[in-house]
C-alpha positions, 0 to 999 in steps of 0.5 A: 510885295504883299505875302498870302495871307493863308500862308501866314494863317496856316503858319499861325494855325499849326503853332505848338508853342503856346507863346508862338501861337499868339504872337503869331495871331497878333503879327497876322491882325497888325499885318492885315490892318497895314494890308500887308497880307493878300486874302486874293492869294491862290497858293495852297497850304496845308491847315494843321492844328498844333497844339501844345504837349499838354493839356492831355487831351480827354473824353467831354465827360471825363474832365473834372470841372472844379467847384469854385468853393476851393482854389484848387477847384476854382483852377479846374474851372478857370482851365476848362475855359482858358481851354475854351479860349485857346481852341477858340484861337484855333477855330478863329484862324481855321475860319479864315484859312480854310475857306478860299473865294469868300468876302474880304470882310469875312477874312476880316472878322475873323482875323479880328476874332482870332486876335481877340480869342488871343487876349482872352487867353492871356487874361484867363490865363493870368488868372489861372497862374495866379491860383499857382496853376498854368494852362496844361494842368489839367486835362480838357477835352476837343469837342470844339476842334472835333466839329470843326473837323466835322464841318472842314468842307462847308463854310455854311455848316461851319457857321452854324454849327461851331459859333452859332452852336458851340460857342453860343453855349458859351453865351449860356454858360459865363453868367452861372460861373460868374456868380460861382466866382463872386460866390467864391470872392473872385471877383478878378475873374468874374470881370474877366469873364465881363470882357469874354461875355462882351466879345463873344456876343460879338463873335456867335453875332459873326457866325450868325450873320455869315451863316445867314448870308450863306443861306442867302446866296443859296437860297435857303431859309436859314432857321429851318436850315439851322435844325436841319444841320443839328439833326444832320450832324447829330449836334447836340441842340441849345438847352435851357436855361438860356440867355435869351438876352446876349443870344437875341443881340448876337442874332438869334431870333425870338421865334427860334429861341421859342422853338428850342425852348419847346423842345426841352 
């Protein structure tokens, strides 16, 4: 007998155990591959979010983001992403638990993302530790889980606003910290932020096609509709320097990228 697969998600979701928390999100990908899980399952769960003891959780502008010149600098800085990755967990296995009755390969592209988002975690993490740092020594801040509080009821704003938004930013970030870091002789973390870079194109192109389709089964333009959520949900908009060329390839179009750019 097949076990619900929002069950198991939920399960996975509400982890505090860092350690748990992937190790479940690894047992839900292999169980779906063997189509152990039911996506058709009707029974309700409740979705929290755990998370561990620390990081101490603070204000966006009260992180201090380290320079990469220094090794304590260059944890602060590692922190700030392994942060990233590990909500970016999270968000991965909210997407696929919270929202019933859509496509199996919705549950699919996430389940697959969640299981991603988790070797992401575990290879920045090992960077981390091996500047005698570990995840939970600095504080971070939740703007990501934050809006996907904000967009709980709308698997359409959710799309739009958490990868196609926020995560994308992400797109825009990794080169600049890249060249930190090779500045600085870490060139270990730098291919590790290759492999982020690679899949994370991968992951904003996910949200990009869902929130498209969405429109599509409303009948909505999906550019115009994008904007319209910014403004809506007071988000804040895609800033330049962009990078035009992972943002093109996860979906985006040249025309909106224009758009944005007009506006800065």
């Amino acid at each position: 007998m097949k076990q619900s697969l929002y069950l198991r998600l939920a399960q996975a979701l509400a982890a505090t155990g860092i350690d748990q928390k992937i190790t479940l999100t690894a047992a839900i990908a292999a169980d779906w591959q063997t189509g152990k899980l039911d996506w058709q399952d009707s029974t309700p769960v409740e979705l929290v979010c755990g998370t561990p003891p620390k990081p101490e959780l603070v204000g966006h502008r009260q992180v201090p983001y380290g320079h990469a010149g220094s090794p304590e600098g260059r944890a602060r800085l590692l922190h700030a992403i392994v942060h990233i990755e590990f909500t970016a967990i999270n968000l991965a296995l909210d997407h696929a638990a919270r929202f019933r009755g859509l496509a199996q390969t919705y549950y699919a592209d996430w389940i697959g993302v969640a299981a991603e988002e988790a070797l992401h975690f575990q290879l920045l993490r090992e960077r981390l530790q091996s500047l005698g740092h570990d995840y939970g020594d600095f504080p971070a801040h939740g703007s990501l889980w934050e809006m996907a509080e904000k967009t709980a009821h709308d698997p359409l704003a959710r799309m739009a606003l958490v990868p196609r938004l926020l995560e994308a930013r992400g797109l825009d970030a990794t080169p600049p910290i890249q060249q930190r870091l090779e500045a600085a002789g870490d060139h270990a973390s730098a291919r590790v932020l290759d492999i982020i870079l690679r899949d994370e194109i991968g992951h904003v192109g996910l949200g990009d096609r869902w929130f498209r389709e969405f429109c599509g089964q409303r009948g909505i333009e999906p550019e115009n509709t994008y904007r319209e959520l910014l403004t809506a949900y007071q988000a804040p908009r895609p800033q330049a320097p962009m990078n035009e060329s992972a943002r093109l390839q996860a979906g985006f179009s040249a025309a909106e990228l224009a758009v944005f750019a007009k506006k800065m």
